[in-house]
Structure formats: structure tokens, C-alpha cells
N, C-alpha and C positions, 0 to 999 in steps of 0.2 A: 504493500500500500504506500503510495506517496506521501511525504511528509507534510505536515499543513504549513502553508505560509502565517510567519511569524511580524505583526505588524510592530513597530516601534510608538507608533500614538494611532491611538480608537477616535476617531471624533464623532465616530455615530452608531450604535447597536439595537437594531429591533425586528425579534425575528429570528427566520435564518441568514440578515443581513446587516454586515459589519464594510464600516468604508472607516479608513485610516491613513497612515503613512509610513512607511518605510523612509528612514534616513540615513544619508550613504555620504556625510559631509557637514564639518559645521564652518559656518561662513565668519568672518571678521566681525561683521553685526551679533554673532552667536545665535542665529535664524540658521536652519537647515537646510542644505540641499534636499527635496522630499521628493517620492513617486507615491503619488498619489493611487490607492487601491481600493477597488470595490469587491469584496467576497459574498456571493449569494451561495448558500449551500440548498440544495434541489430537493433534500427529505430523503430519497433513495440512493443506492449505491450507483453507481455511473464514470463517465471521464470526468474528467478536469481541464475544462477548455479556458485557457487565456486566449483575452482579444485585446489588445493595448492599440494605442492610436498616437498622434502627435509624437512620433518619435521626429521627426521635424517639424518642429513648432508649428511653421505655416500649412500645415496639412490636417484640418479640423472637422473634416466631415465622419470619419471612425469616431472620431471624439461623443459629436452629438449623438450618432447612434448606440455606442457603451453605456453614453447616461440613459437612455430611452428605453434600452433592452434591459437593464440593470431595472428599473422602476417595474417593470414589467415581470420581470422574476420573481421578483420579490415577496408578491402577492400568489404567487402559484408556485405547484408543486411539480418537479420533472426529479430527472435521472442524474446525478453526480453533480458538479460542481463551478459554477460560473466564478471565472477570475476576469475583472473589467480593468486596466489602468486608461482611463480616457486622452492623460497625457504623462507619457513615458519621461520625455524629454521635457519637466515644467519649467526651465530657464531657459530655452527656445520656445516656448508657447508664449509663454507671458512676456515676450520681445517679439511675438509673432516672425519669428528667424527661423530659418531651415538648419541652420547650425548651431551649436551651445558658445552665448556670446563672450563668457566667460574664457574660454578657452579655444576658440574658432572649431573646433572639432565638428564632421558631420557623423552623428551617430551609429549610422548605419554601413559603416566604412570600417570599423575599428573593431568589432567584436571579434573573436571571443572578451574584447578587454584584457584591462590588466590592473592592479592595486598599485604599482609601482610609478603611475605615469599622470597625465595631465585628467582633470576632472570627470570630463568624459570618457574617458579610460575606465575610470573607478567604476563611474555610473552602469557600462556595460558590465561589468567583470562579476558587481555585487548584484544587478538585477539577474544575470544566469544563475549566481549564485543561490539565492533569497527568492526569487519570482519562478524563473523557465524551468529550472532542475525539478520544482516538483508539480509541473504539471504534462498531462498526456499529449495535449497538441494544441499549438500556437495558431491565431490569426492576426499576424502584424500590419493593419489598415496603416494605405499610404494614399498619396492624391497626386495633384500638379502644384499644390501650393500656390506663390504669390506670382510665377512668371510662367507657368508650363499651363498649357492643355491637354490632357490627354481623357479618351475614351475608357470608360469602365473596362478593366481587365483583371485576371485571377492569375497571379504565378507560383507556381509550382517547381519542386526541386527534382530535376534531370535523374533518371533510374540509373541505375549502375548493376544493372544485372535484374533475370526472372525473381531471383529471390529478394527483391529487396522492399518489403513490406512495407519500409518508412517513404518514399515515392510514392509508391502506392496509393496509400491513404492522404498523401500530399495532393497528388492528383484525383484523386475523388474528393477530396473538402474542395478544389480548386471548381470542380464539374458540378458542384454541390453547392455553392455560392451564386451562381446562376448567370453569369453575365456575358455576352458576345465574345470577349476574346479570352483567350487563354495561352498563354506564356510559360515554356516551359525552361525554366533559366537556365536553357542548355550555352550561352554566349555570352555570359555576364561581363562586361567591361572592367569590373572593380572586385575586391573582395571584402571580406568583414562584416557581412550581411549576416542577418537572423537568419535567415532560412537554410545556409545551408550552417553556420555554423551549432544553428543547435541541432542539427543531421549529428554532425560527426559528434558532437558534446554528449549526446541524451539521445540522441535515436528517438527523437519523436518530428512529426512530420507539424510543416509549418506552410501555411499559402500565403504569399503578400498582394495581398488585392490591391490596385490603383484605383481613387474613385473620388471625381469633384477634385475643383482650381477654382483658384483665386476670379478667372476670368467667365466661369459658368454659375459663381452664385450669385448672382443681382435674379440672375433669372431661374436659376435650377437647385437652387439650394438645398430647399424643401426633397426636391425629385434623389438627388446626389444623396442627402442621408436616408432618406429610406430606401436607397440600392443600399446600402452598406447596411442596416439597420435587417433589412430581410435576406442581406445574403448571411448574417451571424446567426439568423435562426437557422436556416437552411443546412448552414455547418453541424449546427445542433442535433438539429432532424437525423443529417445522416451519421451522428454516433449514436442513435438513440438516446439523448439526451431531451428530445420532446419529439410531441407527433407527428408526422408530415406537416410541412405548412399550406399548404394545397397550392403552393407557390407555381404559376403556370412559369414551365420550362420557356427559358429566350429561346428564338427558331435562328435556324443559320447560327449555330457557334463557329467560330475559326480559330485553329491553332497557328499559333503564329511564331515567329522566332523574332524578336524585337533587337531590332539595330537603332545607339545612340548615334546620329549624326550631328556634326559638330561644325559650327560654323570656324573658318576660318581667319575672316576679317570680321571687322566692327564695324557697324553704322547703321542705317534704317531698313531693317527689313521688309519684306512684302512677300505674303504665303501665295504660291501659285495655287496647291493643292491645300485641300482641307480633310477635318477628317471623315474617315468612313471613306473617304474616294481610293478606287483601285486605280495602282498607279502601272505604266507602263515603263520598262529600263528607259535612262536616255531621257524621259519627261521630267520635265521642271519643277521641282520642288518649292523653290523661292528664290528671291537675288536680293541682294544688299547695292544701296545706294548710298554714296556720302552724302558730305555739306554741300558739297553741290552738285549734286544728283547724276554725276556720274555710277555707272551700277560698274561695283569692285570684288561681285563672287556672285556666282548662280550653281545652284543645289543642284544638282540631276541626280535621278530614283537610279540605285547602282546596281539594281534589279527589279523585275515583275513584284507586287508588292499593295499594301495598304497603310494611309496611314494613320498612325494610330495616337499620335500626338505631338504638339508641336509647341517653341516658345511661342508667344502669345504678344508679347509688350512689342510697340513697335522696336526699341533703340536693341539692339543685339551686340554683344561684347564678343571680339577674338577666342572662342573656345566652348562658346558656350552652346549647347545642346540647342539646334536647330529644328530638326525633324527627328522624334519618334517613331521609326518605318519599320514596318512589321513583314517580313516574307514568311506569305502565305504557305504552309506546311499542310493544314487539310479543312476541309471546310462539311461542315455536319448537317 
């Protein structure tokens, strides 16, 4: 049986639900670094599903749907045990920053962690610690934050053989979460991710959903947390942790292998394609234009493809992720 998570301050117990703080830092003020935690226990025996959100500040739509599904537990009765942290990273939320401004760190770059290193180091090292180690399977909710777009997607950790159980279940929570694409993070540009390092950590299977930007909530905001709000039940469902949700399946899923394209030069962009459009090799992506409207770099799709999300702001900086392009692998 897994250990229970142990909180350092209770601020609220009624129930079979307790929301607290875990403290991993004390700051010059003598105020705490905290990760904020919601524990609902279900009544019956079950998994233990963590779903944490704002592991980069600016990405808040997981956020609102942990506090929404959490209020919702609370009151009912399921199968094992809801673990909620709405926001992972609280000194990049509450500076609405994709990085910890404390220490520039992007969180999700750096795990497994480490105690010996910069704040965000500790942060990861003590949450595998204290939080991942004792539960059965992860949903680390991500988004576009304050400059990306991108289309609801589920990613999943790449199999490494018939026998390997933790893919597996990666890729069913992933199919299970309900949404058009699916990302199987067989190409990842970076390392120090959740998903695969708490693979090799714990052997438990983790999906990182992308869902909702800074440039779709004026208008979809509402729409953005309840995809992320009904694909956490959905997760549920398929550990037997509650009923079917009678969640109509999305039609036409596509698996995709997601390429970061990166722009080159600086200056003002302009998106030829948008998303959801299938793109042909050789067709134009976007171009950049200086101060004075010379165009100084044009995107071309470096394969048949979709895509699946893009910066968003007009001004674009030397290096920075231009187009999120997906080659299409199989379409359902």
C-alpha cells in the first residue's frame, strides 16, 4: 500500500477532505516556499490519482478544473484517492511566469531534481519525494500560457517494448482524457520532464495534457477548463475510480509526433497557417518582417503535417518556438 502524503500545515478539514501545504523552503521574510495540496479520500479502496497544474505559472486552466473536480468529490463517494495540487509551481503563479522568478528555473526541464542546487531544484526533488512517490498515476495539466496557442492535446510516454505496462496505461489515460490529438513523446527536444522521469523513478504512468492560452481565454475560457475538468474525470473512469462519465468520444482522433519549430530571426510575425489546417511540405508557415517591413525569414512545413500550435503575440524573439507542427502518424 502507498504511503499517505504527509502535509506540513492543515488549513482546512471536513470530511474525507483535507487541503494544506507542504513546505520545501523558508524564505528571508521567514514565509515559506509552499505547494499547495488538496487530499479527497473516495471511502473505498482504489488508485491514487494526482493531477497538479500550474507547474508554469502562466498555464491556469488545470488549475481551475482541480479546484472544480476537488468541490465535487468531496461531497461523493468513488474508489481510492484524489490528490489535487492546483498550482505546483506557487512563485511562478502568483508572478503569472512560466519560470520560478526566484531562480529563472523552468520546472519542467530539471527533474528528477536535486536538494543540493538552486530552489527549483529542491522544489522538484522534494515534490517526487513527498507528493509522486506515493501515488499510482500522474496527470501533469499544461497549456500555451501567456504567448503560445496551441490545440487541446494528451501526451503520452513512448513504449519501450510489448511488456511495458507503464506506456501502456500512459497511453490509455492519454485515449481516456478524450481530446483530438495525441502525442506520443517519442521526439522530445528537452529533458527533465515529469512524465518520463517519474517512468524511470516509480514506474507509474503519467499523461501531460496541453489545454487553453493566454490568447483563447477572453473567448474560450469557460470551454478550455471544462476540456480539462472532464478529461480528469474521464482519467478516473478509466481506473475505476468513478462510473463512466457518459463523456461522448471526440471523432477523428490523430496521433501525431509534435515538432518545436523555432524561429530564427526577430521581428513581427505573420501566421500563414493556422490551427487544425493540414499543411503540405514546402507551404508556408509564417514570415517575419522588420522595422521596416522588409520580411527577414519565412517558415516552410518540412513535411506533410498539421498544425497544432503556434506563438500567438505579434513581436517574435530569435529562438523562440514559432510553429507547433505535428506529423501526422494515424488518424482514427
Amino acid at each position: 500500500m502507498k504511503q499517505q502524503i504527509v502535509l506540513d500545515e492543515i488549513v482546512n478539514k471536513r470530511g474525507r477532505r483535507v487541503d494544506g501545504f507542504i513546505n520545501y523552503g523558508q524564505k528571508p521574510d521567514m514565509s515559506h516556499y509552499q505547494i499547495p495540496v488538496i487530499i479527497v479520500e473516495g471511502g473505498h479502496p482504489g488508485k491514487t490519482l494526482l493531477i497538479d497544474a500550474a507547474m508554469h505559472g502562466d498555464e491556469t486552466e488545470g488549475s481551475e478544473a482541480i479546484i472544480k473536480l476537488a468541490a465535487e468529490l468531496e461531497n461523493m463517494e468513488f474508489n481510492g484517492t484524489f490528490v489535487g495540487v492546483p498550482a505546483l509551481n506557487m512563485e511562478a503563479f502568483a508572478c503569472i511566469s512560466r519560470a520560478t522568478l526566484t531562480d529563472g528555473f523552468n520546472l519542467n526541464r530539471i527533474f528528477p531534481g536535486t536538494k543540493d542546487k538552486y530552489i527549483t531544484h529542491y522544489l522538484a526533488a522534494e515534490y517526487m519525494e513527498r507528493v509522486v512517490s506515493h501515488v499510482d498515476a500522474v496527470i501533469n495539466m499544461h497549456g500555451g500560457g501567456d504567448v503560445l496557442h496551441l490545440e487541446p492535446l494528451a501526451a503520452y510516454v513512448p513504449s519501450e517494448g510489448e511488456d511495458d505496462e507503464v506506456s501502456r496505461l500512459s497511453q490509455g489515460m492519454a485515449e481516456a482524457f478524450n481530446v483530438k490529438y495525441l502525442w506520443c513523446q517519442q521526439n522530445l527536444p528537452f529533458d527533465g520532464i515529469t512524465s518520463l522521469e517519474y517512468k524511470k523513478a516509480f514506474g507509474i504512468p503519467t499523461i501531460i495534457p496541453e489545454v487553453g492560452s493566454q490568447c483563447s481565454r477572453f473567448v474560450n475560457r469557460e470551454r478550455d477548463v471544462d476540456i480539462c475538468y472532464r478529461g480528469m474525470k474521464n482519467v478516473m473512469a478509466y481506473f475505476g475510480m468513478i462510473p463512466p462519465t457518459g463523456d461522448k468520444p471526440v471523432e477523428h482522433k490523430i496521433h501525431i509526433e509534435l515538432n518545436y519549430l523555432h524561429a530564427r530571426n526577430g521581428g513581427i510575425q505573420k501566421l500563414c497557417k493556422r490551427e487544425n489546417e493540414i499543411v503540405e511540405e514546402g507551404e508556408t508557415l509564417g514570415v517575419i518582417h522588420d522595422m521596416f517591413g522588409n520580411q527577414v525569414e519565412e517558415l516552410k512545413a518540412p513535411f506533410p503535417g498539421v498544425v497544432i500550435g503556434y506563438w500567438s503575440v505579434p513581436v517574435i524573439r530569435p529562438g523562440d518556438w514559432w510553429s507547433l507542427y505535428g506529423r501526422i502518424l494515424k488518424k482514427e
